[in-house]
Residue frames as a rotation matrix with the C-alpha (Angstrom) as fourth column:
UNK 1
-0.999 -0.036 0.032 17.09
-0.020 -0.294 -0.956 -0.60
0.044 -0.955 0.293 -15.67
UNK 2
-0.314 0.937 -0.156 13.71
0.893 0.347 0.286 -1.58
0.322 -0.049 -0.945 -14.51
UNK 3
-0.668 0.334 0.665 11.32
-0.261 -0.942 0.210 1.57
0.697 -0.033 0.717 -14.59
UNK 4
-0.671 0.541 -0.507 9.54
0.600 0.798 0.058 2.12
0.436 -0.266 -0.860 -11.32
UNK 5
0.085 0.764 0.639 6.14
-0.290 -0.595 0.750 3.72
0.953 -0.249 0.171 -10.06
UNK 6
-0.981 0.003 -0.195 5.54
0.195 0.025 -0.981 4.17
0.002 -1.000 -0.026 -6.13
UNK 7
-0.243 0.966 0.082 1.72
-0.096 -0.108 0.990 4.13
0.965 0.233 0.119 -5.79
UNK 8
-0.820 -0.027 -0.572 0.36
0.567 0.096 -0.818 5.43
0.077 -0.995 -0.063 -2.61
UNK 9
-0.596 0.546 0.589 -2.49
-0.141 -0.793 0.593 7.07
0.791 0.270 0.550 -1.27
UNK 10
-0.757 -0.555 0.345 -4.97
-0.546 0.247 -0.801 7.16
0.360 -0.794 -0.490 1.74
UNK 11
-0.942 0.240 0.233 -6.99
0.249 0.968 0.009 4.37
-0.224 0.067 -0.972 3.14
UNK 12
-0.120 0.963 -0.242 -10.03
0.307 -0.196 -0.931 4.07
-0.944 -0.186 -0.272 1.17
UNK 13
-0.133 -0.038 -0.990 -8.71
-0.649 -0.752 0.115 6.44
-0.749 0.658 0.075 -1.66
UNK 14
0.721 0.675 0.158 -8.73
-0.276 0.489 -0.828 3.09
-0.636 0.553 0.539 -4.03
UNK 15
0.000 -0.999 0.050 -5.35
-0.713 0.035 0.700 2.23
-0.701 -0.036 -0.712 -4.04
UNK 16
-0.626 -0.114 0.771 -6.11
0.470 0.734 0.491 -1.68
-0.622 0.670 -0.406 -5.35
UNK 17
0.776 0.617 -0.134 -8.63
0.009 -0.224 -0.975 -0.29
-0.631 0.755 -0.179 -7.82
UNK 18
0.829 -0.077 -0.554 -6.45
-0.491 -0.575 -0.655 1.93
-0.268 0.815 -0.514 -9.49
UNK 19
-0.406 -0.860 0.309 -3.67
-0.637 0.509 0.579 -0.81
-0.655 0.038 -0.755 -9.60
UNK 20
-0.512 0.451 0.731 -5.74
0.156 0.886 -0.438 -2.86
-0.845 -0.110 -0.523 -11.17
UNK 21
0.734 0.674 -0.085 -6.65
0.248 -0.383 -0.890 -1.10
-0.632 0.632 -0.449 -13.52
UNK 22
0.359 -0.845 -0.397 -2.75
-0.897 -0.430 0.103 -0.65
-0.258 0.319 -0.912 -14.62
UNK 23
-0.571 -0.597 0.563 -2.45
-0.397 0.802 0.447 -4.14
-0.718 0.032 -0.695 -14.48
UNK 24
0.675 0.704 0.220 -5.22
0.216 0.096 -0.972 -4.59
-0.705 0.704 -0.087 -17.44
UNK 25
0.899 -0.265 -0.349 -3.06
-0.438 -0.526 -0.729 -2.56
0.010 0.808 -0.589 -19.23
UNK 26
0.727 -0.577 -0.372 0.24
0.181 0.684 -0.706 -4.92
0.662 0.446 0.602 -18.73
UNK 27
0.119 -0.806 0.580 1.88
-0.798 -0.425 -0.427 -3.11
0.590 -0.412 -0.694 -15.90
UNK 28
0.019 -0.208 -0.978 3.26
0.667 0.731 -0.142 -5.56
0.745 -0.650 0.153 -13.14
UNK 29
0.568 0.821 0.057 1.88
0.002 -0.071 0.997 -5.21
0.823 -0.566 -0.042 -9.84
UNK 30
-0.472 -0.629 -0.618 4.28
0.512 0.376 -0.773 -5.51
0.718 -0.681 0.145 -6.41
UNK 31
0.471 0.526 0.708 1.60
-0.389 -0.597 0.702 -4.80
0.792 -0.606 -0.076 -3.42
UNK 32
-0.748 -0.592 0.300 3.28
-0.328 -0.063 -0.942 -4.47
0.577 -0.803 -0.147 -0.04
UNK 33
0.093 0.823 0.561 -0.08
-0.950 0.242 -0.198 -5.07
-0.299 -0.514 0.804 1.56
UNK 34
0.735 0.483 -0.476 -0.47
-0.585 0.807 -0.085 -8.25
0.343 0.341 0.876 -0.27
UNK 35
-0.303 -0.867 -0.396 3.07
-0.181 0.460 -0.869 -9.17
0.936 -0.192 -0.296 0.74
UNK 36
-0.545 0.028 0.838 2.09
-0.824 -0.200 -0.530 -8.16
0.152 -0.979 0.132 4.40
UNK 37
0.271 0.963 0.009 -0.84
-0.959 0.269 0.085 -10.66
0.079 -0.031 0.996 4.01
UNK 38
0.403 -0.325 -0.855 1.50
-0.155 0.897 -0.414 -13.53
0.902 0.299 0.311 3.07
UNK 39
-0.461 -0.855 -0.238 3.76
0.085 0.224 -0.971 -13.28
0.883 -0.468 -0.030 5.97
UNK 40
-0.628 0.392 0.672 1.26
-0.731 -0.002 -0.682 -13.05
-0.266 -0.920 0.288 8.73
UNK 41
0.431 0.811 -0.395 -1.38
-0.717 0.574 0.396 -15.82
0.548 0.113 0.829 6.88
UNK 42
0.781 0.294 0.551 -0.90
-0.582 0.664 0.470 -19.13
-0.227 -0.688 0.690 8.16
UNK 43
0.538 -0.761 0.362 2.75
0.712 0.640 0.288 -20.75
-0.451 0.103 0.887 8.09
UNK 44
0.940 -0.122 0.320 3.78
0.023 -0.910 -0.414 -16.90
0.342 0.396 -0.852 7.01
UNK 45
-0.076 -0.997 -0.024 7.53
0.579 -0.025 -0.815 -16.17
0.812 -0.076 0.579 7.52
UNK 46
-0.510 -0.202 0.836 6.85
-0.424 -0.786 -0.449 -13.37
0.748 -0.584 0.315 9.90
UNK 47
0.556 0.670 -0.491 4.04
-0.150 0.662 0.734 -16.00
0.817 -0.335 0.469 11.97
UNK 48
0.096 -0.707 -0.701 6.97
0.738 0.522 -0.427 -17.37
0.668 -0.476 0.572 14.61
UNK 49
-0.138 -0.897 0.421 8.31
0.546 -0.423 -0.723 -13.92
0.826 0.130 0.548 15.17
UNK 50
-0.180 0.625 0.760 5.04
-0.464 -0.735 0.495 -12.67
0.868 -0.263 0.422 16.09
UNK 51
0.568 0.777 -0.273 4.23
-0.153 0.425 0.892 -15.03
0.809 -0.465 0.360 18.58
UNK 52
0.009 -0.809 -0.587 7.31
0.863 0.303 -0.404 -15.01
0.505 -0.503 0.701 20.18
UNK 53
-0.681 -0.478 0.555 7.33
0.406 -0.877 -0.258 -11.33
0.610 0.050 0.791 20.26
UNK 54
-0.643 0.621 0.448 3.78
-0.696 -0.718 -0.001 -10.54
0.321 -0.313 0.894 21.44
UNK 55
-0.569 0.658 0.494 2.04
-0.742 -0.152 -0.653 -14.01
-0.355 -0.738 0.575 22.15
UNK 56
-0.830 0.407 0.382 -0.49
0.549 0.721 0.423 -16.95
-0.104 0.560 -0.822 21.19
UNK 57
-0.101 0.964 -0.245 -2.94
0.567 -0.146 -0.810 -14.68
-0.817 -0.220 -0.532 21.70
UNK 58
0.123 -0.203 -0.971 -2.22
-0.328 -0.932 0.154 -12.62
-0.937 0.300 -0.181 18.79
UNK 59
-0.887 0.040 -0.459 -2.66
-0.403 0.418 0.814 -15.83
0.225 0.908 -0.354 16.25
UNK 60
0.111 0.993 -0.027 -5.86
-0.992 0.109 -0.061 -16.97
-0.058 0.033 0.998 15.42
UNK 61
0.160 -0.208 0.965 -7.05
-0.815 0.523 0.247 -20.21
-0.556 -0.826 -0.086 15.14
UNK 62
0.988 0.005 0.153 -6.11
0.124 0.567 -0.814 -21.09
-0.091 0.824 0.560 11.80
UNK 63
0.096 -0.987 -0.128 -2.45
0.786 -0.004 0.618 -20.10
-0.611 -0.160 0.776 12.80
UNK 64
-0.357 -0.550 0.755 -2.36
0.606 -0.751 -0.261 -16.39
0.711 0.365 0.601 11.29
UNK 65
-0.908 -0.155 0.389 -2.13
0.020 -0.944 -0.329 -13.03
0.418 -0.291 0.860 12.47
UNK 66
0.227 0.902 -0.367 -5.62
0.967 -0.253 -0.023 -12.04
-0.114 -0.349 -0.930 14.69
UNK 67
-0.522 -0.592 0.614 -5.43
0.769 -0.638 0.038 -8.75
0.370 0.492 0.788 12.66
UNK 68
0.591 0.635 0.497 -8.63
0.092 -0.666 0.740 -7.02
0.801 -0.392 -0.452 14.57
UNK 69
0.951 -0.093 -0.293 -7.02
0.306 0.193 0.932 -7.98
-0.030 -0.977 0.212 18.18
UNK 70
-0.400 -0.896 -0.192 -3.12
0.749 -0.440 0.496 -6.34
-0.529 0.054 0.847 16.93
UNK 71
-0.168 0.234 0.958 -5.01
0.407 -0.868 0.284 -3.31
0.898 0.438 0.051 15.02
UNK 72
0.673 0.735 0.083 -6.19
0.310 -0.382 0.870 -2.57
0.672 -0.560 -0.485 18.85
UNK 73
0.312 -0.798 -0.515 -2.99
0.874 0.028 0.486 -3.68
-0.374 -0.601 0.706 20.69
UNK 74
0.000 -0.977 0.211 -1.21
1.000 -0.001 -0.005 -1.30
0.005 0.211 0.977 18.10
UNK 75
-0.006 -0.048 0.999 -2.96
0.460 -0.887 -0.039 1.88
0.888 0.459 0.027 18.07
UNK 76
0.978 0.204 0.050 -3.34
-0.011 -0.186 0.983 1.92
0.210 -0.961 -0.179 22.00
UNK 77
0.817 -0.566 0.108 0.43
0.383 0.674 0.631 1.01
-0.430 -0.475 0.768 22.17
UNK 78
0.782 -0.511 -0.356 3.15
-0.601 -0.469 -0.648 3.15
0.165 0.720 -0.674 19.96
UNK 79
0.080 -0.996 0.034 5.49
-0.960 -0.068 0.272 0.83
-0.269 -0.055 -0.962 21.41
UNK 80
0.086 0.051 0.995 3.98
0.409 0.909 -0.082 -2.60
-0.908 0.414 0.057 20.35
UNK 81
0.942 0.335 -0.030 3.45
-0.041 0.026 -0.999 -0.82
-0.333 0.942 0.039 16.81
UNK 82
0.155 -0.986 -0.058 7.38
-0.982 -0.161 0.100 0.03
-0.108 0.042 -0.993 17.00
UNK 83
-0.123 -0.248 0.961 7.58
-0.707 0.701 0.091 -3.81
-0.696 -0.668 -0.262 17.68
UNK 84
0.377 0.666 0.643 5.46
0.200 0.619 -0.759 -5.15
-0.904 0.415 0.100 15.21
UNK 85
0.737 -0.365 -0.569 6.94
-0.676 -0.425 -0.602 -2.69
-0.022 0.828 -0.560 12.28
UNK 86
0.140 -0.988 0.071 10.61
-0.989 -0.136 0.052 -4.40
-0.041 -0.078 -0.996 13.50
UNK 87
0.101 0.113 0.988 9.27
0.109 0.986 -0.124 -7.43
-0.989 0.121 0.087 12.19
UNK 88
0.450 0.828 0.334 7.24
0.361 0.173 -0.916 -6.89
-0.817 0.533 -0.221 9.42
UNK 89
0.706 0.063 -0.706 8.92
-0.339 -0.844 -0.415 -3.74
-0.622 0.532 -0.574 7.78
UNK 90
-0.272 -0.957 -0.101 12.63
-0.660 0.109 0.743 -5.48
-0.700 0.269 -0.661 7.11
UNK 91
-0.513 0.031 0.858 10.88
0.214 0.973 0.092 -8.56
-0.831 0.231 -0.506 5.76
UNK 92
0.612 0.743 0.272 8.30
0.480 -0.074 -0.874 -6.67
-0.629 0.665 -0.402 3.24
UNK 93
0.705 -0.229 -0.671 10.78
-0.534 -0.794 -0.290 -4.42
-0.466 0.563 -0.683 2.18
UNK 94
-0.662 -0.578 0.477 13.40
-0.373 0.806 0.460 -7.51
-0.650 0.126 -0.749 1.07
UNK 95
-0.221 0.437 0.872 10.23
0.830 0.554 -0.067 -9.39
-0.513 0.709 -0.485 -0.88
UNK 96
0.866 0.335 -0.371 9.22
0.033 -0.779 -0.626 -5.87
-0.499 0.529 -0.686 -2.38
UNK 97
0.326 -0.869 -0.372 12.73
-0.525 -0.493 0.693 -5.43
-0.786 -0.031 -0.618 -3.53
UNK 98
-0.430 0.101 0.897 12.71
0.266 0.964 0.019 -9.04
-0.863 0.246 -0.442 -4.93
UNK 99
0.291 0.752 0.591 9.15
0.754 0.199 -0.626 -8.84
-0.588 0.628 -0.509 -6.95
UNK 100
0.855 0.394 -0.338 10.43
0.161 -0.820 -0.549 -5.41
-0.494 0.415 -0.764 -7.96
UNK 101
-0.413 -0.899 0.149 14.30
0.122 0.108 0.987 -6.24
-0.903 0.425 0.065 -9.40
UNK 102
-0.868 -0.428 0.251 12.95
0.230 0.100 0.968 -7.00
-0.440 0.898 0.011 -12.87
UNK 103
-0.056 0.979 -0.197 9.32
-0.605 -0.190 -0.773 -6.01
-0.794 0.075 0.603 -14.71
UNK 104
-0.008 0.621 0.784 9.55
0.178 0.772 -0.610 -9.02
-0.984 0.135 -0.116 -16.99
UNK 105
-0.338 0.176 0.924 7.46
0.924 -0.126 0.362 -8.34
0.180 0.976 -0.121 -20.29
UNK 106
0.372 0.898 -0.234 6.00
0.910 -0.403 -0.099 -5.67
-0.183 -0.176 -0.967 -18.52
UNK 107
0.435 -0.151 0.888 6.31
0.446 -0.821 -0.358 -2.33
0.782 0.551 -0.290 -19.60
UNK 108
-0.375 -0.328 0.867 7.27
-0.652 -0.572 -0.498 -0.81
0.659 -0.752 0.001 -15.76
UNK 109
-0.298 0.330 -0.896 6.48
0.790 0.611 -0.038 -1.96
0.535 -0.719 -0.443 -12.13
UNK 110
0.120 0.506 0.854 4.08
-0.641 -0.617 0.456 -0.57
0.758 -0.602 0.251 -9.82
UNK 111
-0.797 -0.193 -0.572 5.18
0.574 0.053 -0.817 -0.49
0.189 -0.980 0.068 -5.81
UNK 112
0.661 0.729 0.179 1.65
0.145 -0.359 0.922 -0.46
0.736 -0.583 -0.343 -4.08
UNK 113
-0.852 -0.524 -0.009 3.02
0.313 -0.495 -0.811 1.58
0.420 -0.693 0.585 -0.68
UNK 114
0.431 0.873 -0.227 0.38
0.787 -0.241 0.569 2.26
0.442 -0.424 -0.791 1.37
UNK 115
0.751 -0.389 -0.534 3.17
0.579 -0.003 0.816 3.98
-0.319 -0.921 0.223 3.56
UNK 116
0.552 -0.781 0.292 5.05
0.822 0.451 -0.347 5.36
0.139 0.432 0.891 1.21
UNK 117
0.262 -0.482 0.836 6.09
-0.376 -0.849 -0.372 8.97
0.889 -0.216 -0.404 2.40
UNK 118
0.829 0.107 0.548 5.61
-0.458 -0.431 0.778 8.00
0.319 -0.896 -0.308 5.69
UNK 119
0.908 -0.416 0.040 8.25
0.179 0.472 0.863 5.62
-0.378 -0.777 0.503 5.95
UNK 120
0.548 -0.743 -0.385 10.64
-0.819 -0.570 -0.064 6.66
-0.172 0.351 -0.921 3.22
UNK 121
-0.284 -0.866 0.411 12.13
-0.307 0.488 0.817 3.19
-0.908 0.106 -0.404 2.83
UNK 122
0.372 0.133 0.919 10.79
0.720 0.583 -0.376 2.64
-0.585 0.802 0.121 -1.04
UNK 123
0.896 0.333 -0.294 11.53
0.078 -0.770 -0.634 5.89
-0.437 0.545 -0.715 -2.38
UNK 124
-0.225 -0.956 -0.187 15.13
-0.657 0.007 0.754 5.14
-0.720 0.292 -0.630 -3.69
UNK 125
-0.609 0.017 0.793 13.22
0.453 0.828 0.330 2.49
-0.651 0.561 -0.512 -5.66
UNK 126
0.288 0.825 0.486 10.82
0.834 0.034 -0.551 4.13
-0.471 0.564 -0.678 -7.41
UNK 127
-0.600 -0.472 0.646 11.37
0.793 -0.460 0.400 6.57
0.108 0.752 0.651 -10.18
UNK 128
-0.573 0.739 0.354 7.99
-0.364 -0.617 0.698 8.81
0.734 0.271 0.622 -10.11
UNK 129
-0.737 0.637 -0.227 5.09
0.542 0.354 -0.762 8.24
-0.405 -0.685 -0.606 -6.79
UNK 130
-0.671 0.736 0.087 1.95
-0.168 -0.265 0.949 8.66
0.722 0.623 0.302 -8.11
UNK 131
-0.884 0.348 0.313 -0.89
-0.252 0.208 -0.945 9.56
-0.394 -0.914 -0.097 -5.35
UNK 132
-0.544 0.828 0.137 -4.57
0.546 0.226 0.807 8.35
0.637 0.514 -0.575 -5.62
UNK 133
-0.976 0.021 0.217 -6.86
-0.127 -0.865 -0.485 11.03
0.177 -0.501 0.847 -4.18
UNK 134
0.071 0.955 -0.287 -10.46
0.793 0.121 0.597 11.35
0.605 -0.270 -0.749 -2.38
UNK 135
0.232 0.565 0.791 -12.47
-0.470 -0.647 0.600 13.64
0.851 -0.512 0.115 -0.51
UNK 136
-0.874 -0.149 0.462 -11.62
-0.480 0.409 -0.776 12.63
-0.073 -0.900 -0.429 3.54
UNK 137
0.157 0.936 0.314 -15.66
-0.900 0.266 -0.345 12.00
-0.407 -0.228 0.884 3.71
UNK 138
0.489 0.466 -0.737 -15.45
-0.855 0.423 -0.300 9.94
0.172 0.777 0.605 0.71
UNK 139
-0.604 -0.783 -0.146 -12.35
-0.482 0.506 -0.715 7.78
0.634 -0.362 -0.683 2.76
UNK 140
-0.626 0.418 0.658 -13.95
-0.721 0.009 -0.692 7.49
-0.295 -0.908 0.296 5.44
UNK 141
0.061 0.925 0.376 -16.98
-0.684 0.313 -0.659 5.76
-0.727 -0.217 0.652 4.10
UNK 142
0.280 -0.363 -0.889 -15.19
-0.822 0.387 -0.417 3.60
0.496 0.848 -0.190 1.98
UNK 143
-0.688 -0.716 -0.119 -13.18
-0.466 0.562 -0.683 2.17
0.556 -0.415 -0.720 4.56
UNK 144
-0.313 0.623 0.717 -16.08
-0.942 -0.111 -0.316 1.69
-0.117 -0.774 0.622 6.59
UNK 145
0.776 0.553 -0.303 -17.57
-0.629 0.643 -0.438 -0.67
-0.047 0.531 0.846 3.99
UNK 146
0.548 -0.293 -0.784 -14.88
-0.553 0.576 -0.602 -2.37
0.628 0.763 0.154 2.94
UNK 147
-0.560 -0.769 -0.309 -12.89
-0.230 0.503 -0.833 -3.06
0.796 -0.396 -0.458 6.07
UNK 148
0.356 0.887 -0.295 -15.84
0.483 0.096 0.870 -2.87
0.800 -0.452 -0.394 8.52
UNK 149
-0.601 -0.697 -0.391 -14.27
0.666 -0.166 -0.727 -0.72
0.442 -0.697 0.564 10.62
UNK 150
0.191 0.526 -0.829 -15.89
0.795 -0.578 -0.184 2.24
-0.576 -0.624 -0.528 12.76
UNK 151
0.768 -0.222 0.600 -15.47
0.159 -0.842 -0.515 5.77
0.620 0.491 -0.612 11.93
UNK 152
0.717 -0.662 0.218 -13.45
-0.488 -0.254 0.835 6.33
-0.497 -0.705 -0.505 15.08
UNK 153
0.225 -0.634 0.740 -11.30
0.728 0.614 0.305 3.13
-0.647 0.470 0.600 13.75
UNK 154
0.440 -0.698 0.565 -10.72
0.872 0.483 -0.084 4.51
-0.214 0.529 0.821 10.76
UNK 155
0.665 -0.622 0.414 -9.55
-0.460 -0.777 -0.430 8.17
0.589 0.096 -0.803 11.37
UNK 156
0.617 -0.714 0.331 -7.51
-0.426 0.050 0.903 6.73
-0.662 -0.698 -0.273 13.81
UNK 157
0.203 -0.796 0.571 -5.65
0.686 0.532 0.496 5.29
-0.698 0.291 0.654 11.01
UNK 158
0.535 -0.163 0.829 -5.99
0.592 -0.628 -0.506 8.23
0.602 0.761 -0.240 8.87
UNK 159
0.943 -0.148 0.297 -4.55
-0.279 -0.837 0.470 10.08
0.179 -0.526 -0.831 11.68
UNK 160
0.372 -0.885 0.279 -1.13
0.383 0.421 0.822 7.31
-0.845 -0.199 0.496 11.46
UNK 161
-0.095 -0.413 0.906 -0.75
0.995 -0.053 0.080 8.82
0.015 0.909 0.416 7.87
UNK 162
-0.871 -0.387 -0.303 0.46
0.349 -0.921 0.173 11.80
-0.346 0.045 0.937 6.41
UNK 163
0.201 0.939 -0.278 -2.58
0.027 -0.289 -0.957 14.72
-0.979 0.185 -0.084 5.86
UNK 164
0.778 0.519 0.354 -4.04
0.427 -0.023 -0.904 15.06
-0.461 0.855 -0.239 2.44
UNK 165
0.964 -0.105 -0.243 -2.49
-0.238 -0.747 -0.621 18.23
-0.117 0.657 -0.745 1.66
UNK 166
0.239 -0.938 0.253 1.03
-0.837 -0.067 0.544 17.15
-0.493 -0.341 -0.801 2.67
UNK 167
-0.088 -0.254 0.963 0.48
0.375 0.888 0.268 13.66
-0.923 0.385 0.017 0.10
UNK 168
0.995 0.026 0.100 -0.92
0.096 -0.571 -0.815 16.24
0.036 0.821 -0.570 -2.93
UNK 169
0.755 -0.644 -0.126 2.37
-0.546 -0.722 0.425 18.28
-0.365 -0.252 -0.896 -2.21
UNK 170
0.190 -0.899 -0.395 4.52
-0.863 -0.345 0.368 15.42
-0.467 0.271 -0.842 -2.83
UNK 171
0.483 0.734 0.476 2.95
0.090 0.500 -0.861 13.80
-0.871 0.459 0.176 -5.58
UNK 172
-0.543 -0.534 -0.647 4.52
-0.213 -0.658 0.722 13.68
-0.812 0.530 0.244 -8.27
UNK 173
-0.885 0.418 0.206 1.52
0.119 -0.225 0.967 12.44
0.450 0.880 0.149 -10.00
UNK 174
-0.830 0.533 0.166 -1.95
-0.212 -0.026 -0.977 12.43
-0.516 -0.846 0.134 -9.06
UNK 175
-0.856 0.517 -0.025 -5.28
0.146 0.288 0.947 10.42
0.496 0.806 -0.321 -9.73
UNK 176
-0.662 0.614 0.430 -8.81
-0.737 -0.638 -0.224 11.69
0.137 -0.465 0.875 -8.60
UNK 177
-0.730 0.442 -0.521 -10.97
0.505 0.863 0.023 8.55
0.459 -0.246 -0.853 -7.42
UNK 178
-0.786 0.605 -0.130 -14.12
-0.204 -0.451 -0.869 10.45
-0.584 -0.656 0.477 -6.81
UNK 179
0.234 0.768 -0.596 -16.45
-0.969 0.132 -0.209 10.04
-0.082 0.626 0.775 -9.87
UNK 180
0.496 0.634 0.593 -17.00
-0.757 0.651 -0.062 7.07
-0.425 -0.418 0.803 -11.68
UNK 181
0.157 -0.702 0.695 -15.05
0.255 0.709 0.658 4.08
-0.954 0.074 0.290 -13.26
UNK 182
0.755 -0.166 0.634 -14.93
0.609 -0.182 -0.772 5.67
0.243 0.969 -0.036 -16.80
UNK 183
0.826 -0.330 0.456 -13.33
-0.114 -0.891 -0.439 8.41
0.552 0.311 -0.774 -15.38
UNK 184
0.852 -0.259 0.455 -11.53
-0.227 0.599 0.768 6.45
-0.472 -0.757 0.452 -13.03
UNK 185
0.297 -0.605 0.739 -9.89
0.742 0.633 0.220 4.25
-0.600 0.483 0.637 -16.20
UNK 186
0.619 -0.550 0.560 -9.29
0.325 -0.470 -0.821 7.41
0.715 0.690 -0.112 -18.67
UNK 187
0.610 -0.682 0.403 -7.00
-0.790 -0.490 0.367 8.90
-0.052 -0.543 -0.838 -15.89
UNK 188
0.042 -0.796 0.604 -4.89
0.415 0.564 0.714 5.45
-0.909 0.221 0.354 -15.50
UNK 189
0.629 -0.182 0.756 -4.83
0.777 0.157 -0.609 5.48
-0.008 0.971 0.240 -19.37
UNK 190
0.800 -0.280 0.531 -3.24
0.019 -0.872 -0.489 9.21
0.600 0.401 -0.693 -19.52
UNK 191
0.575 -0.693 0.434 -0.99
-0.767 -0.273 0.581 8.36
-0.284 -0.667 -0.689 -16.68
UNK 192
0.651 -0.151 0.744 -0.33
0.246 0.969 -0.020 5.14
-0.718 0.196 0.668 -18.00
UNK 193
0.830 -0.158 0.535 0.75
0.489 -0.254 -0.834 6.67
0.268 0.954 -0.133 -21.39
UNK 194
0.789 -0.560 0.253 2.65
-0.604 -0.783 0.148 9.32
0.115 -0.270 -0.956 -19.84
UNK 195
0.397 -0.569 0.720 4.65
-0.303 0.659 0.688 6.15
-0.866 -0.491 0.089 -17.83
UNK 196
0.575 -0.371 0.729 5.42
0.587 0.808 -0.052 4.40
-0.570 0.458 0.682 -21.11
UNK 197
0.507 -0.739 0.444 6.91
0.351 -0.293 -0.889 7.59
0.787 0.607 0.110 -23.08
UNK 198
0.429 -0.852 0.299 9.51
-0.869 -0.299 0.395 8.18
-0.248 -0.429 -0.869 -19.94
UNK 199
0.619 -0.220 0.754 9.94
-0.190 0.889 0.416 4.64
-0.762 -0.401 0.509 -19.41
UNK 200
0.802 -0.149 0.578 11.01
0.595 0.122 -0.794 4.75
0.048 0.981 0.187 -23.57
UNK 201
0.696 -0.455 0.556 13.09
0.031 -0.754 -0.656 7.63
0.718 0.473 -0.511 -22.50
UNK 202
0.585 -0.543 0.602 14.94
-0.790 -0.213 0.575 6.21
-0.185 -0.812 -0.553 -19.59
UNK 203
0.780 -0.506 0.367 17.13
0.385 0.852 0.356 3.59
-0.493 -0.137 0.859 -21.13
């Protein structure tokens, strides 16, 4: 039986970091985001659905997703996001399922979930969910950089996810992503360890 991790946390907190940093160590990767990316890029499985569903205006002009111009549609809209999920959600969760059947040589699989409490449809897969944590501030101004978003932008997506205290709560692990990358990598390492003597103790 393939051992699996649920890795989640919120935007900013340094989700791909700390994945990355598991995958040094030999773990196999399955990111739902990255899936998402495939199926809306250009000639994406989900590409048709959208345009049928919501429009040409909603594909750029390299034939993917126009992900600024549906981030607006969807937070202004609870029923386009309803719309858009009833694409997207069946199809990621089917290739997640896939990448995540077998871990290979690898010791376990990490399931990146960006979503995972909130939506509840990985948690029958995964064995242990392991949050990555930040300060809100320290979110915030992450995302900023990295996604170029506003502040306004990006509480409004912290405000689509569950609060802080209510992802701590049902953690069943938890990695701090405030200081710096030494301390960053000895925390994978100790969680990492931890993963391989269940993982030893679950066949």
């Amino acid at each position: 039986m393939t051992f699996r991790v649920g890795l989640t946390g919120g935007i900013g907190c340094g989700k791909s970091t700390v994945a990355a940093l598991f995958a040094e160590r030999g773990v196999a990767i399955v990111d739902s985001d990255e899936i998402s990316h495939r199926l809306t890029r250009p000639g994406g499985e989900a590409i048709a659905a959208i345009r049928a569903e919501f429009g040409g205006d909603y594909i750029d002009a390299a034939g993917a997703l126009d992900r600024a111009r549906m981030r607006q549609r969807v937070f202004a809209d609870p029923v386009a996001k309803k719309r858009l999920e009833s694409i997207l959600h069946p199809l990621i969760r089917a290739q997640t399922q896939a990448l995540s059947g077998s871990a290979g040589s690898a010791p376990y699989v990490l399931l990146v979930v960006p979503l995972l409490f909130e939506t509840g449809n990985y948690l029958e897969l995964v064995r242990r969910t392991l949050v990555v944590d930040c300060a809100e501030q320290t979110q915030i101004a992450r995302a900023m950089t990295r996604s170029k978003l506003s502040e306004a932008e990006v509480r409004a997506i912290m405000a689509q996810q569950i609060t802080r205290a209510e992802r701590l709560k049902r953690a069943d692990d938890i990695i701090r992503n405030d200081g710096d990358m030494a301390g960053l990598s000895a925390q994978v390492e100790e969680v990492h360890q931890r993963y391989l003597a269940l993982y030893a103790g679950s066949d």
